[in-house]
C-alpha positions as CSV (number, residue, x, y, z in Angstrom):
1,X,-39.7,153.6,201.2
2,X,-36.1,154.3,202.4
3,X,-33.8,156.4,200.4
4,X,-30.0,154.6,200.2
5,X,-27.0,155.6,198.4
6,X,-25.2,152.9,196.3
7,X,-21.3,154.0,195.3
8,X,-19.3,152.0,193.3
9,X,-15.6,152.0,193.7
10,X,-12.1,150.9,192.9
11,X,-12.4,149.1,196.2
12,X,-15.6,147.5,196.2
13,X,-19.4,148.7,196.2
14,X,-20.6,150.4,199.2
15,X,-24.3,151.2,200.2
16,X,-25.2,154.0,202.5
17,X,-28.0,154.2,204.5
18,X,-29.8,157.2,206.7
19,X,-28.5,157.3,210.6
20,X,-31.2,159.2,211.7
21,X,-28.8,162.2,213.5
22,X,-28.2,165.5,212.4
23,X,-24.9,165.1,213.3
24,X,-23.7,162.2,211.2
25,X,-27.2,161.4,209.1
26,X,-25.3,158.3,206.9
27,X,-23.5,155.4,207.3
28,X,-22.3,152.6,205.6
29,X,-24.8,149.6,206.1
30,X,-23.1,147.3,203.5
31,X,-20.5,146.6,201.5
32,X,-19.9,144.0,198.5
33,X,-16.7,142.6,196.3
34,X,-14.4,144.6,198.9
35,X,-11.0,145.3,197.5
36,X,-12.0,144.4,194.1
37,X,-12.9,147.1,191.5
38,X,-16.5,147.8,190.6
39,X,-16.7,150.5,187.5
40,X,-20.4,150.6,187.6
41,X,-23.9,149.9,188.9
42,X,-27.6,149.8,188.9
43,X,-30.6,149.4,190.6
44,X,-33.9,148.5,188.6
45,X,-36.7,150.3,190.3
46,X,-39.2,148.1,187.8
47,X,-38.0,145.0,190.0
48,X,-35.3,145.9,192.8
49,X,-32.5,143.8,191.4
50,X,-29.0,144.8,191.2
51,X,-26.1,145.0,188.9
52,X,-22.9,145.6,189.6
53,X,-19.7,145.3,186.7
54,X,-16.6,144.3,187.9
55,X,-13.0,145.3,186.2
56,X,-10.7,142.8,187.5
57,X,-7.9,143.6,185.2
58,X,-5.9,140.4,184.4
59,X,-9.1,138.3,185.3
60,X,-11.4,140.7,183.1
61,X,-14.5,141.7,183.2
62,X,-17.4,140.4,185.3
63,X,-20.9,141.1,185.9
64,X,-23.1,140.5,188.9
65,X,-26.5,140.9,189.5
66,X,-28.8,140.4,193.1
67,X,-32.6,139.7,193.5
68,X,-33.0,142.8,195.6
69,X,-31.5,144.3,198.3
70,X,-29.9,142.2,200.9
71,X,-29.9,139.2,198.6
72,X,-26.4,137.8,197.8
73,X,-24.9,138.4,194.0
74,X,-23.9,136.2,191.9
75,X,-22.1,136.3,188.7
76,X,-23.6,136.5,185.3
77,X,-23.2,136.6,181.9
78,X,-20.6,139.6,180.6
79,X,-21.4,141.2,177.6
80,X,-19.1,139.7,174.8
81,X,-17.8,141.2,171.9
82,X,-18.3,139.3,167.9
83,X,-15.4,137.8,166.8
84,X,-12.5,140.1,165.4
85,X,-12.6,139.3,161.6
86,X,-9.1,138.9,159.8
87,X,-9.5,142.0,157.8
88,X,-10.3,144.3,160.7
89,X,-7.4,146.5,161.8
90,X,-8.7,148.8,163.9
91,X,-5.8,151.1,166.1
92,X,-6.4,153.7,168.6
93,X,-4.6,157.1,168.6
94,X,-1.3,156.0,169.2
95,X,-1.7,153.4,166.5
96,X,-2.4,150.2,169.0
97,X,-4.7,147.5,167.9
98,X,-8.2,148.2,169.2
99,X,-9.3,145.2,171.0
100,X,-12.7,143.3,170.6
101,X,-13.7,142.5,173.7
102,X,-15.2,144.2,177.2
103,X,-12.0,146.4,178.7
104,X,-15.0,148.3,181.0
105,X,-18.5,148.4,182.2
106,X,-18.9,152.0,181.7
107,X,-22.9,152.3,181.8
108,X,-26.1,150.6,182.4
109,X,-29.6,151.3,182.7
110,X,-33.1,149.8,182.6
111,X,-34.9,149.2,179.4
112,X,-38.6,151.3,179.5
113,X,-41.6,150.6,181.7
114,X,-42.6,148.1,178.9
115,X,-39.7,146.3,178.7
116,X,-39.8,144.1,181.8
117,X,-36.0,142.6,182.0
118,X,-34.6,144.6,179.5
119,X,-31.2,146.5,180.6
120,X,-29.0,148.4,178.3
121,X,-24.9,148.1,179.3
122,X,-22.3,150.4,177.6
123,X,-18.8,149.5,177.3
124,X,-15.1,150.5,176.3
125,X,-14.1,149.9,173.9
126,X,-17.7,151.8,172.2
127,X,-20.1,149.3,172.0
128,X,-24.0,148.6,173.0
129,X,-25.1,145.6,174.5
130,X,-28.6,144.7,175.5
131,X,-30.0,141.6,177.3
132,X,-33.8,140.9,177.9
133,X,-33.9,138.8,180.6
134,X,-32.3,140.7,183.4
135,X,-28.5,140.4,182.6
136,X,-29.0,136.4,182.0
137,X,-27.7,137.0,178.5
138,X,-26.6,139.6,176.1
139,X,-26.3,140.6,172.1
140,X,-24.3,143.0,170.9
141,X,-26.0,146.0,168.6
142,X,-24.6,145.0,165.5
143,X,-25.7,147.9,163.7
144,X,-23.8,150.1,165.7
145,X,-21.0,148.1,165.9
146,X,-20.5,147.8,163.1
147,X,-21.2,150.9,161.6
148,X,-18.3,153.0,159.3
149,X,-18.4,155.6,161.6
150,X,-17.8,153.8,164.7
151,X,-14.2,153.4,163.8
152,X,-13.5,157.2,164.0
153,X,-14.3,157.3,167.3
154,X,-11.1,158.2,169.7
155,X,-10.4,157.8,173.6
156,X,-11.7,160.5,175.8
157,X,-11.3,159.9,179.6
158,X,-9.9,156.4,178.9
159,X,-7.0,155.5,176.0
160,X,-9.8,153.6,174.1
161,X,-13.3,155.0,172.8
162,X,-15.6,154.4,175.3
163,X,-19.6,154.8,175.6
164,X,-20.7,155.9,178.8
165,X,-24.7,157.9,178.7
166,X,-27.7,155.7,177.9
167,X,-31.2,157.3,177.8
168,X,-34.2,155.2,176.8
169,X,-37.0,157.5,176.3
170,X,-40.0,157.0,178.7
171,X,-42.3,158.2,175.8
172,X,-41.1,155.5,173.3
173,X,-38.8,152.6,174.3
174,X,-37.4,152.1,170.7
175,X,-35.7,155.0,170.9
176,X,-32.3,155.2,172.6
177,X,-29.4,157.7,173.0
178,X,-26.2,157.1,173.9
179,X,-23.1,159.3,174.5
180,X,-20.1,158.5,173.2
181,X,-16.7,159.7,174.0
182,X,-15.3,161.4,170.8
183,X,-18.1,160.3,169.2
184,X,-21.0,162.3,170.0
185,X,-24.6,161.4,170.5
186,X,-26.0,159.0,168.6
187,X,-30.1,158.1,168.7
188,X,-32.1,155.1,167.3
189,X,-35.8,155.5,166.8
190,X,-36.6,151.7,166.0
191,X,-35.0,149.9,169.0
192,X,-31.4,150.0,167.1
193,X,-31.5,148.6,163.8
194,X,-30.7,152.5,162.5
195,X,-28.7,154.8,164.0
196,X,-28.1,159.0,163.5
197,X,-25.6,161.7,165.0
198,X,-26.7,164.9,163.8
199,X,-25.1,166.8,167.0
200,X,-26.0,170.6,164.7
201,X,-25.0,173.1,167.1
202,X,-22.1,171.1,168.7
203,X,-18.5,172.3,168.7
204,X,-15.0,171.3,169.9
205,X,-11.8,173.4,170.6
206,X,-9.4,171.1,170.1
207,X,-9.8,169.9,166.6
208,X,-8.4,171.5,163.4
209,X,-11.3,173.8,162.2
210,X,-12.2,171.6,159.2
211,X,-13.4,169.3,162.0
212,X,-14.6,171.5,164.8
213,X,-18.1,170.9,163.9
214,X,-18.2,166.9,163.3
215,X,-20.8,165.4,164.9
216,X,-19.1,162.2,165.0
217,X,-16.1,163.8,166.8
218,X,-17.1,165.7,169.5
219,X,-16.1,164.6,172.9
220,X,-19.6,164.3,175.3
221,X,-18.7,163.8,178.5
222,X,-22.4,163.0,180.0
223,X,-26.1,163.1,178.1
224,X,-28.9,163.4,180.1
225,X,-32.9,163.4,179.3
226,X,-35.1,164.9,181.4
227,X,-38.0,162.8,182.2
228,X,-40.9,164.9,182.3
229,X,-39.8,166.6,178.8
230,X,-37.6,164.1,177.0
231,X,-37.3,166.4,174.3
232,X,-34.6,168.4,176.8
233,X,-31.5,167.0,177.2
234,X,-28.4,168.2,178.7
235,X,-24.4,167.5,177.8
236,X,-21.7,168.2,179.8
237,X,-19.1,168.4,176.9
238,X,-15.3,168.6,176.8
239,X,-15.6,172.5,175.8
240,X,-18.6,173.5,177.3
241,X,-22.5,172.9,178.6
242,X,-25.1,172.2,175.8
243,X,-28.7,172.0,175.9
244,X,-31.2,170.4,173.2
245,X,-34.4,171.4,173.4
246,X,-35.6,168.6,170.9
247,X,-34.5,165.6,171.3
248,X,-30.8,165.4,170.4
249,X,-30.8,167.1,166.8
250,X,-29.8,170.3,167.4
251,X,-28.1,171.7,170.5
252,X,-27.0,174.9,172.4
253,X,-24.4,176.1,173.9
254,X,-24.9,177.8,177.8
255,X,-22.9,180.3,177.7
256,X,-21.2,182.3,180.8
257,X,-20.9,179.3,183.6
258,X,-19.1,180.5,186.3
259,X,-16.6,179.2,187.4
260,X,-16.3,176.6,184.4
261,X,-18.5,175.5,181.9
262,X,-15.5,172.4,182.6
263,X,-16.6,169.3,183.7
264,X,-17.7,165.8,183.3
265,X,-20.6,165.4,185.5
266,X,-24.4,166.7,184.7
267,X,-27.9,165.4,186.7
268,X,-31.6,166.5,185.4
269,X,-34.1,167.0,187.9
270,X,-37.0,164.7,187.5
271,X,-40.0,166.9,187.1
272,X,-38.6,170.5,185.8
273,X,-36.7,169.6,182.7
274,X,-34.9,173.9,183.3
275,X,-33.2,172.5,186.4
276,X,-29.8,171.3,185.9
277,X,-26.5,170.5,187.9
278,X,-23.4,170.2,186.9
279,X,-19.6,169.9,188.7
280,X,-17.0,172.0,187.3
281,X,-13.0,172.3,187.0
282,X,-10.7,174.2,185.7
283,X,-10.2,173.0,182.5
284,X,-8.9,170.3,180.4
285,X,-5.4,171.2,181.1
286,X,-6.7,171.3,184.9
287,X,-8.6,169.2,185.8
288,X,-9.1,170.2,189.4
289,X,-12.1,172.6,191.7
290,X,-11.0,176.6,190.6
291,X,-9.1,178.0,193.9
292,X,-9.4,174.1,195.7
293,X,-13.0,174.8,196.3
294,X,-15.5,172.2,195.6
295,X,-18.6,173.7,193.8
296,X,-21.5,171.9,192.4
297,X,-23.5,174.6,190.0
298,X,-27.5,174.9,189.1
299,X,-29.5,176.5,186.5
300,X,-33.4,176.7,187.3
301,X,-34.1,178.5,183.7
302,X,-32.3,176.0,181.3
303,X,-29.2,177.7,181.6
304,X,-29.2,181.3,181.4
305,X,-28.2,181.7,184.6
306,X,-26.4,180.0,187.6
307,X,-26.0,179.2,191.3
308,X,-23.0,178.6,192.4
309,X,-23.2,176.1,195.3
310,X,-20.9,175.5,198.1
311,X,-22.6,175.4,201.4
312,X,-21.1,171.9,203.6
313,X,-18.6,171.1,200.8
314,X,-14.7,171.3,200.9
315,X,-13.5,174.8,200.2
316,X,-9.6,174.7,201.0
317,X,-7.3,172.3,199.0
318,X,-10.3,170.6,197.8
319,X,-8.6,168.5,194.7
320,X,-11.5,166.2,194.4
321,X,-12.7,165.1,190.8
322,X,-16.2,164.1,190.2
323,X,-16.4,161.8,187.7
324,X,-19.0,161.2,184.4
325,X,-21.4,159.0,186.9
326,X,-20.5,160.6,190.3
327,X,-23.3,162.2,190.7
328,X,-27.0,161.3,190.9
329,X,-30.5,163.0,191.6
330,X,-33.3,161.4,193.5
331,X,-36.6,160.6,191.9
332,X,-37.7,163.4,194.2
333,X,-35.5,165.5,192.6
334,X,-34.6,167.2,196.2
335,X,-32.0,164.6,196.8
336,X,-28.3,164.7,195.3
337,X,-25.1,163.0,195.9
338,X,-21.6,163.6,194.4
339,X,-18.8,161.2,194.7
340,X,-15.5,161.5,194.6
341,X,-11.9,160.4,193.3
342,X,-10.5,161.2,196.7
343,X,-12.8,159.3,198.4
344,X,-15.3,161.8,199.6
345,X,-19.2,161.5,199.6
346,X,-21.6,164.0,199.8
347,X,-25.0,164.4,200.3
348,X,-27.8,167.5,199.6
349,X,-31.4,167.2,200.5
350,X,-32.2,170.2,199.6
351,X,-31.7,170.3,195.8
352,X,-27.6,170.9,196.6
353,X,-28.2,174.4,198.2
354,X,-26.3,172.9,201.3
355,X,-24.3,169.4,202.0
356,X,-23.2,166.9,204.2
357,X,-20.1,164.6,204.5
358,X,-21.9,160.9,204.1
359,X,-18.5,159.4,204.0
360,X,-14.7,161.0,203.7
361,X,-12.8,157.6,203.1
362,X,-13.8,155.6,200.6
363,X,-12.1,154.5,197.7
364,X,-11.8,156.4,195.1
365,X,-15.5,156.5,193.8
366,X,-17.0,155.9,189.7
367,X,-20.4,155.9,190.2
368,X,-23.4,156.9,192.2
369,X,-27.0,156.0,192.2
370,X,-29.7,156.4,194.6
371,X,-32.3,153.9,195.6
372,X,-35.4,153.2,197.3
373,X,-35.9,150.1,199.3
């Protein structure tokens, strides 16, 4: 099986692929929907196909999906939103009308081992979609939807709420988690007909203290599972790292992460559920690398202490932000890639003690994933 690199971008989708120098050891062996803007994508290791969500602005949203690698996409059916009834009047922040219907692709992933063809897509405005035929079709969780809480929920990252994390848990495919920005986590245990944010544990600095601890207000940037202990899980939140060492209900905060605790990006290693990286910035106010050096930090003891990495990557003027899905582990777990919004790519096989410059001109890059073909 060969490892390659697929990045999704404001200017198209690129896939890297090993060169086989020391020198230079990636290229770019393909590229898809150049100059158009692809917000997310996925590769189903159950199958090999491929997904990829285009945001085409005034033409909307559009989803493609390919029969493996190599094979041509074509477009499918995008996730679609209920019809808005008369009495809803739903307004974000600045008091604009919430709209119902797909503004972004912001996640997907693969439905469990036993569900052959099911994918799970994330959108903004919040909303869960799944479809269980391989993207032929979708439904809208309803329960979700339209649950009271949902309207709470407030921009973070975009103007409109947004949900971005999906874990299905590889013990139990009915239950699901999803982060959601302003929002929390929120978990299902029977395949989404009920839904729960406890979030005990959570906190957020911006809020007026009466709601500093709501779960259904704190801003997650990224939730992560670890698959060989799905009852860890890992946030990268707006004020801080958190850790749950049961599933979701109650969480931790990791405390004294140097340089920042600042960030949106956090990866899991496959197979040691203590080993965690994570991308920092300054802070919300900053949202740039501390000094313009690029850092990518690790915990291997769930958090109590860190390596800060640097070896191969930018470390003068380095403003690149990596965003909530710019960075993705192998299923090795030796393998990591970070993308950037300047355009850089970069590449560790050595669980990110060192890196190499795959790419330094891309577009500016959303998402990440590595796959084997």
């Amino acid at each position: 099986m060969a490892l390659k690199i697929l990045a999704a971008t404001r200017k198209g989708l690129f896939t890297l692929a090993p060169n086989g120098t020391a020198s230079n050891p990636w290229r770019v062996e393909r590229t898809d929907f150049l100059a158009d803007n692809v917000s997310m994508v996925l590769a189903d290791p159950r199958d090999g196909k491929l997904f990829a969500a285009l945001d085409l602005g005034h033409f909307g949203v559009k989803m493609h999906t390919a029969s493996g690698y190599g094979a041509p996409f074509v477009e499918t059916a995008t996730p679609a939103y209920p019809p808005k009834p008369e009495e809803a009047n739903e307004v974000d922040m600045w008091g604009r009308p919430i709209p119902w219907s797909t503004v972004r692709v912001w996640g997907m992933e693969t439905g469990g081992a036993d569900e052959p063809g099911v994918i799970w897509c994330s959108t903004i405005p919040g909303a869960l979609f799944r479809s269980s035929d391989s993207g032929a079709t979708w439904e809208i969780v309803e329960s979700l939807w339209r649950h009271p809480k949902r309207v709470a929920w407030m921009g973070g990252g975009a103007d409109l709420p947004g949900m971005h994390s999906i874990c299905v848990d590889p013990r139990c495919s009915k239950t699901v988690r999803v982060g959601v920005s302003s929002g929390g986590v929120w978990m299902t245990r029977d395949g989404g007909a009920t839904w729960s944010n406890d979030n005990t544990g959570m906190w957020q600095d911006h809020a007026p203290e009466e709601f500093k601890f709501d779960p259904n207000g704190q801003d997650a940037h990224r939730l992560v599972q670890s698959p060989s202990n799905p009852d860890r899980m890992w946030i990268q939140h707006h004020n801080g790292i958190f850790r749950s060492d049961d599933g979701g209900s109650v969480w931790h905060e990791v405390l004294d992460v140097k340089p920042s605790s600042f960030g949106f990006a956090v990866s899991v290693h496959p197979k040691d559920p203590d080993t965690a990286w994570f991308v920092p910035e300054i802070k919300d106010e900053k949202r740039i690398p501390a000094g313009g050096e690029l850092v990518v930090t690790r915990t291997r003891d769930g958090g109590k202490t860190f390596d800060i990495l640097r070896r191969g990557l930018p470390q003068e003027h380095a403003y690149d932000i990596i965003y909530r899905h710019g960075m993705d582990v192998s299923a090795s777990g030796n393998d990591l890639v970070i993308g950037s919004t300047t355009g850089g790519l970069w590449v560790s096989a050595d669980q990110g003690d060192s890196w190499t410059e795959a790419a330094a001109r891309l577009p500016p890059v959303y998402a990440v994933r590595f796959m084997e073909v």
